[in-house]
N, C-alpha and C positions, 0 to 999 in steps of 0.2 A: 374292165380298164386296169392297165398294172400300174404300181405304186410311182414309177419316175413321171409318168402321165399325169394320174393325180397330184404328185408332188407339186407338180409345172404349174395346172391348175388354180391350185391353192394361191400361189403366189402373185399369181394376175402377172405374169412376166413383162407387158407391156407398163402397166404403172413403174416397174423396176426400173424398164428402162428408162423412159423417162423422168425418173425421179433419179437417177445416175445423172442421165444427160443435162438435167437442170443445174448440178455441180458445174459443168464445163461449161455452160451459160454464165452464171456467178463469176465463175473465173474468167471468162474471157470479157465482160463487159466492163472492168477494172483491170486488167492486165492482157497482155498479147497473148491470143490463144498458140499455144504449142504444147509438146506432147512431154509428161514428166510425170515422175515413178508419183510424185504426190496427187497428181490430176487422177491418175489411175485408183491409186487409194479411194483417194476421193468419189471416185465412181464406184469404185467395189462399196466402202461403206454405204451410201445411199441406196443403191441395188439391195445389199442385203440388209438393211432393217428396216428398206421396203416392203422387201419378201413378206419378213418376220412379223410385221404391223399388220399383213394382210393373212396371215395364217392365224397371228392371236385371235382377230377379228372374224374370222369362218369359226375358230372354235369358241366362242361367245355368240357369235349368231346361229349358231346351228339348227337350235329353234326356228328361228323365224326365218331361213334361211329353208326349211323344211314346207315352210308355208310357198315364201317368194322364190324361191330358186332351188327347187329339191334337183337339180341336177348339178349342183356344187359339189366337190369332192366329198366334204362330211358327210351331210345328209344322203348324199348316193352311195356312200360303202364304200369309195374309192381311198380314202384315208380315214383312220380314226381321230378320233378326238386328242386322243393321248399321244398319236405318230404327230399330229399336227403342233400340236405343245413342244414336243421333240424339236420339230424343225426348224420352231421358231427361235428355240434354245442356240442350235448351232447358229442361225442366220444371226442372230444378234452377238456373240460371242465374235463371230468371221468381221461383223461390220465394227463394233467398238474395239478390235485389236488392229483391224487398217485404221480407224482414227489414231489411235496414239500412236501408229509407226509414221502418222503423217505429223501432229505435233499436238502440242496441249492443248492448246485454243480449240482446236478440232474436236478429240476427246470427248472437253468441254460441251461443246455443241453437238455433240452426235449423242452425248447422252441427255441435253435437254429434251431433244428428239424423241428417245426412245420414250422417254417421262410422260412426255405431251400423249406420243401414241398410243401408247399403256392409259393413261388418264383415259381419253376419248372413250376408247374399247370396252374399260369396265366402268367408268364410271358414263362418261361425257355423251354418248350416243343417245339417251333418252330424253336427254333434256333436251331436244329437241335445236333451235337456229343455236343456241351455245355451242351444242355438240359440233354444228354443222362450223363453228371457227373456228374448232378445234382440228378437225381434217384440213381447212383450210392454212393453220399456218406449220401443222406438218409438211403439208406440201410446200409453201414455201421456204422453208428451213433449211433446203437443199440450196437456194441459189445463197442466200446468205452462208450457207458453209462454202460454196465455192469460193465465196472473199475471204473464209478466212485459212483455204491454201493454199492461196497467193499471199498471205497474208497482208490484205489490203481490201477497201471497203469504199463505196463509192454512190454517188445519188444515181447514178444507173441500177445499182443494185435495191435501191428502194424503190424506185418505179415500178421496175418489171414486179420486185415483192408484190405492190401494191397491187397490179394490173391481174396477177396471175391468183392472189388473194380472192379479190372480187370473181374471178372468173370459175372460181373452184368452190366458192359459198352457190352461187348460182347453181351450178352443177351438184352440189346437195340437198338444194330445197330441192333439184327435179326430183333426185331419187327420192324424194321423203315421197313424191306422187306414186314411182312407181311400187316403193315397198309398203304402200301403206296398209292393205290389209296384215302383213305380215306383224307391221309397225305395231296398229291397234291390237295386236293378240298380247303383247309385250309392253303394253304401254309406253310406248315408246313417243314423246310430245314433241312431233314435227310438226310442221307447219301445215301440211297438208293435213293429219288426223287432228291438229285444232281446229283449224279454218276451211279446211275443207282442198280437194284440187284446183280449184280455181284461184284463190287467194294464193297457193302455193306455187303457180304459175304465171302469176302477175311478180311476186316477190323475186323468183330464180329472174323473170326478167328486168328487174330494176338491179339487179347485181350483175347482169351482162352488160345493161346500158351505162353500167356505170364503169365498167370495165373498158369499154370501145370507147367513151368517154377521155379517160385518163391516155389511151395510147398513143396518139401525136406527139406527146408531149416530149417522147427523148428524142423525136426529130425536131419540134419547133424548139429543141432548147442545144440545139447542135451537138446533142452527147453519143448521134450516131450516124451513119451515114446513109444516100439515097437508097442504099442496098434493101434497108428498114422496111420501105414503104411498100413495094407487091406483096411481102409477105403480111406485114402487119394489117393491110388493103384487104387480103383475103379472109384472114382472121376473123376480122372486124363484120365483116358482110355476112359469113356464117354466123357467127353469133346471133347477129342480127335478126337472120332469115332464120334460124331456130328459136330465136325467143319469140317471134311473131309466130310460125306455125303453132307452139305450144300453146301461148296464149288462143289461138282460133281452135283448137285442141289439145286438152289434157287428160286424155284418155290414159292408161299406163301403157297403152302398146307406142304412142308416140312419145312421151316422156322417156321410155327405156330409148327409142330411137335419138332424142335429144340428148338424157344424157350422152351415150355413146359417142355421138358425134361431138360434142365439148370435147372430148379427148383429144380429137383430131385436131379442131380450131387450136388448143391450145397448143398441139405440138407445133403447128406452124406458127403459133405466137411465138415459140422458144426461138424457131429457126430464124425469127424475125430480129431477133436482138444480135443469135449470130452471124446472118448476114449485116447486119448495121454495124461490124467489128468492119468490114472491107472499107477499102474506097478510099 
């Protein structure tokens, strides 16, 4: 495999994006979505120390990563340890110089960012559901930067946080089912290598029910429009129909299938707030 393959790899290019796209989520659910050199920033920063967060983290998992996923770029020879440190070095450099060309506040917030994801990586990931808030409000971090380059802030912005919080804790207790022999080599204290897969698949699903729970509410509180509802409709009923299979099975072959597909629900959660800008 050559090294821009592996590069690609490394960085989960799909998180990128959506952790870009979630910028223009932020900003358009407090301000009129249209296209401007700061939205773009805005996206480049989130993109790249998405990248950067997800290559630190291959080169601290490597180990266990040998165990759970030896066809990751490290562990398979496609990048080394030290190309990957590298990359993370440029990706983070690229994303905190579009924050400050976008403005202070930004900066600000793109280097809590980095703090949080570097915490997580070395320190946060063993400790087990801690770790697992710790991912969680990385990801959100993006929508709230989208309010602040618009610079403007709004209870839209706290909902979806909230929605997309719950929905992304869920989505790491599954993984603690499906890395957990990896986990237990490393002592790593998920939920699943305390309590076992079953407790850790009852747990990922009271953070989805609790996620599909909370999503009505920026239509029953008129902060968006009819547009809202097929999407957030769909959303919701995946979630749903995934945290019941899981629970009827948490095998790691269907765990890795649930997580994966959270991905998806949630990307149409996103599309869900941008369609509720129409109308």
């Amino acid at each position: 495999m050559g090294k821009p393959s592996g590069f690609l790899r490394l960085i989960r290019p799909l998180n990128c994006l959506m952790m870009g796209f979630a910028v223009i989520v932020g900003a358009s659910l407090v301000s009129p979505l249209k296209f401007s050199i700061s939205l773009l920033l805005g996206f480049i920063t989130s993109f790249t120390l998405t990248g950067a967060s997800m290559a630190i983290n291959d080169y601290y998992d490597r180990e266990i990563d040998a165990i759970n996923e030896p066809n990751r770029p490290i562990p398979s020879g496609a990048v080394s340890p030290k190309e990957a440190l590298s990359f993370a070095l440029v990706l983070s450099l690229v994303g905190l110089t579009a924050a400050l060309m976008t403005n202070i506040s930004c900066l600000v917030v793109a280097v809590i960012a980095w703090i949080v994801s570097v915490t997580y990586t070395t320190e946060g990931k063993r400790t087990g559901l801690p770790g697992n808030f710790l991912v969680s409000a990385c990801v959100v971090i993006p929508f709230i930067y989208g309010g602040f380059v618009v610079e403007k802030l709004g209870l839209p912005i706290v909902i979806s946080v909230a929605i997309a919080f719950l929905t992304i804790t869920g989505r790491e207790v599954t993984k603690g089912i499906v890395d957990v022999e990896g986990d237990k080599s490393q002592n790593v204290r998920t939920i699943a290598v305390l309590y076992g897969e079953r407790t850790a698949a009852v747990a990922s699903s009271i953070f989805s029910f609790l996620a599909v729970s909370l999503s009505p509410l920026p239509w029953l509180w008129n902060l968006v429009s009819n547009w809202f509802l097929p999407f957030v409709i769909l959303t919701d009923i995946g979630l749903i129909v995934s945290s019941i299979s899981l629970l009827q099975d948490y095998s790691r072959k269907n765990a890795k299938r649930v997580k994966n597909l959270s991905l998806v629900w949630l990307t149409i959660g996103l599309f869900a707030f941008i369609a509720g800008t129409f109308g």
